[in-house]
Residue, then its C-alpha position, 0 to 999 in steps of 0.5 A: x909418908x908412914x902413919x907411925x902412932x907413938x904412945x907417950x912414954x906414960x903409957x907403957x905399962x912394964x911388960x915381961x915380954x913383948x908377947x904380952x903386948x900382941x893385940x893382932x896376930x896379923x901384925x908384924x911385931x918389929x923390934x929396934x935396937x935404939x937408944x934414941x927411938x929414932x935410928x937402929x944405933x945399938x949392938x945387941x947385946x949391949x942395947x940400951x933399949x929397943x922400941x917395938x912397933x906393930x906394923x901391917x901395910x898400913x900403920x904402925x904403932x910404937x907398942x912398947x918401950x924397952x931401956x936396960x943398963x948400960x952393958x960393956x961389949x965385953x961378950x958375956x953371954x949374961x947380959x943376953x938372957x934379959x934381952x933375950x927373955x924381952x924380945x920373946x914374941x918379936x918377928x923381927x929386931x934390926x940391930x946394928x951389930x950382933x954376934x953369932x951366939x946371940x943370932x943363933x938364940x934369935x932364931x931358936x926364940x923365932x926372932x930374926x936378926x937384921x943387920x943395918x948399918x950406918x944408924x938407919x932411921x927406924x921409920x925408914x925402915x917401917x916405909x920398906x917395911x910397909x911397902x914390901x908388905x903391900x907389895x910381894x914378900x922377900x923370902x926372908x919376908x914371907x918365911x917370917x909370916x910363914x913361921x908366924x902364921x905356924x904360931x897360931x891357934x890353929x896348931x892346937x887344932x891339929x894336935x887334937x886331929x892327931x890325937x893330943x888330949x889335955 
């Protein structure tokens, strides 16, 4: 059974977006399409909310808490930018549905959309999670650390090597 560490509502501040939340590079920043906080059960671009966990192989924690309006599934791409905007800073966001203009944006912002079905539980999706993570990586798994890892300060280093100045 997976350690999940939930906040009490309270205590998330509002953030901009879940970059601003980070507290360890290392962990996985893992958003749910949720309108419970406890099954993937949105669409999402008309996602009344998501909740983001810090997940390493060990623990999770609920870092942040996301509600928006009611949206109708009518394919205005405008109801996307928020969500969009919001997510900035995720790895993952596992939804029940969503389209491909929206996937197409995930993957520019470096979030990767994952498709369950059927309003999986989220901590069943942190247990898969957590024992990939302990185990070896999917290549789906391994490119996000990968494309992570690229993220990191170290790239500045590099800029500088090639000659970059402020």
């Amino acid at each position: 059974m997976t350690q999940v560490v939930e906040k009490e509502m309270g205590e998330f501040a509002e953030v901009d977006c879940v970059a601003d939340v980070v507290v360890d590079e290392n962990l996985l920043m893992v958003a749910f399409a949720t309108s419970d906080g406890e099954s993937v059960n949105q669409h999402f671009g008309s996602s009344q909310g998501f909740h983001v966990f810090g997940i390493s192989a060990d623990a999770a924690t609920l870092m942040a808490i996301k509600v928006f309006p009611k949206e109708k599934k009518d394919g205005s791409e405008d109801k996307l930018k928020p969500r969009l905007s919001w997510l900035h800073g995720s790895d993952l966001v596992y939804v029940g549905s969503v389209g491909g203009s929206a996937t197409r944006q995930l993957i520019m912002l470096g979030v990767h959309p994952l498709v369950v079905k059927g309003g999986t539980e989220i901590e069943e999706i942190i247990e898969a999670l957590q024992a990939e993570l302990k185990a070896s990586l999917s290549p789906m798994l391994a490119r996000v650390i990968k494309q992570k890892n690229a993220k990191g300060d170290d790239r500045f280093d590099a800029m500088e090597d090639e000659g970059w100045d402020e």
